[in-house]
N, C-alpha and C positions, 0 to 999 in steps of 0.2 A: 620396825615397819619397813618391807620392802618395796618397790615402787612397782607398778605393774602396768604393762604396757596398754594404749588405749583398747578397749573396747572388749577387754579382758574380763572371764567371766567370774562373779563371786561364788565366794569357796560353796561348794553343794548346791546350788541354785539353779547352775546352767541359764541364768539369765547374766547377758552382759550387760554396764553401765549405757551403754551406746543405747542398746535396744529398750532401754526404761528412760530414758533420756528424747527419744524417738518418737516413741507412745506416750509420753505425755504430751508433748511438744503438739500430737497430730489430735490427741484429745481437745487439747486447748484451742486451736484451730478450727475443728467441729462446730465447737459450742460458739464460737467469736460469730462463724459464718452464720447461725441458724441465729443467735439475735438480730441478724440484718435481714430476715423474712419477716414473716409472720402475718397478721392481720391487714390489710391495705386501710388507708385512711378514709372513710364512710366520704368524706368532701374532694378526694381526689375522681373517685365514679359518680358524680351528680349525672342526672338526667342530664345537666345543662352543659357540662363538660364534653359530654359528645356528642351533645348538635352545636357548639360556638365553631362559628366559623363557616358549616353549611348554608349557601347562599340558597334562597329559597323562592319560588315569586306567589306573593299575595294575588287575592284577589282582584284587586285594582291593578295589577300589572306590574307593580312594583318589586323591585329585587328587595328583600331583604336577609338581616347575618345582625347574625349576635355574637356581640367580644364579651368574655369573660375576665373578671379580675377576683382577686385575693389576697389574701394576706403576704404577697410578695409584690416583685417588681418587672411584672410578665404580664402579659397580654393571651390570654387562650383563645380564638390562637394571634398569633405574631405575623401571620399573613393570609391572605384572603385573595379572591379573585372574583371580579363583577363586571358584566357589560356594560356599557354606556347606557345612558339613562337614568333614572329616578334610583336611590338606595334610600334603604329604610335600616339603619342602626342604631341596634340595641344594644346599650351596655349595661352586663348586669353582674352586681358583685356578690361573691358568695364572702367579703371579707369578712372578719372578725372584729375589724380598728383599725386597719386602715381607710383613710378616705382617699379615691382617685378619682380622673375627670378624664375625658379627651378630649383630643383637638386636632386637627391636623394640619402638622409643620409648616407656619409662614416660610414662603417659598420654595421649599421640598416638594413638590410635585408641580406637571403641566399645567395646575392653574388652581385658583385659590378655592378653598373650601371652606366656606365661613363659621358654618354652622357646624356646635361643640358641647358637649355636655361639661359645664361649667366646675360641678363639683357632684361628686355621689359618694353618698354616706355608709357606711357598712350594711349590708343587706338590701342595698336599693338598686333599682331597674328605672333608665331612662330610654328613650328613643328620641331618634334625631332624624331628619329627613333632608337628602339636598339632592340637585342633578351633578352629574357628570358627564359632561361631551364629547371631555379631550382623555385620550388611550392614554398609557402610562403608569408609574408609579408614584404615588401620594402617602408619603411618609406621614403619620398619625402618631400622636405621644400624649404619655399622663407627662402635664408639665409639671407637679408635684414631684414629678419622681426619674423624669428624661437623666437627671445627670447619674443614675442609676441603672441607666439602659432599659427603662420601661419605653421601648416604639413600636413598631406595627407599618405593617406595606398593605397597602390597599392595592391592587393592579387592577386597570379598566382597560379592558380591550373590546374592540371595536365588535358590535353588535349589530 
């Protein structure tokens, strides 16, 4: 056997090692990429997924916004924006098992906000209603799940 320099072609072939070595390499790569498309997940496009987080005003005048939760440690969305005055939030979970709540963080924001939906069970919808006076940011968290980085920023500016 004699040794043959790289990328030398095999006898009658006119294909070299290199170039089958190349094309498979860039075939396997194809195939790796196109399993990471395909189908999107039916619960990542809900209706509810793309109105959480649009503030909205009722008929009585009151701002309201709906947070979304699921089966992770996120908040849909993770920040919001509302003028002073009356809010009206909804939390509603599309989860599967987990159970999450909100609250918003004793002392993390310009002034206390009492009112918190205590616990919500997989597929449930609460609402909660409080005012706000003071402009600012008001830090909100699943305290089931805060040392997981489940928070959320409320900002109220002056209306």
């Amino acid at each position: 056997m004699t040794a043959r320099p790289v990328g030398a072609s095999d006898e009658g072939t006119g294909i070299s090692r290199r170039a089958v070595l190349l094309g498979g390499l860039a075939g396997l790569g194809a195939m790796a990429l196109s399993a990471c498309g395909g189908e999107s997940d039916s619960a990542g496009s809900s209706d509810a997924a793309e109105s959480a987080g649009t503030v909205t005003t009722g008929a009585d005048g009151v701002q309201e916004v709906t947070l979304l939760v699921r089966d992770d440690y996120i908040f849909l969305p993770d920040a919001f924006e509302v003028g002073t005055g009356r809010v009206r939030l909804t939390l509603t979970s599309e989860a599967e098992s987990l159970t999450h709540n909100i609250r918003f963080t004793p002392g993390a924001g310009p002034a206390t906000i009492e009112e918190e939906i205590p616990i919500l069970g997989p597929g449930g919808s609460e609402t909660i209603e409080f005012a706000v006076d003071q402009p600012g940011d008001y830090q909100y968290e699943c305290s089931f799940h805060v040392a997981l980085g489940q928070i959320g920023t409320m900002t109220v500016r002056e209306s």
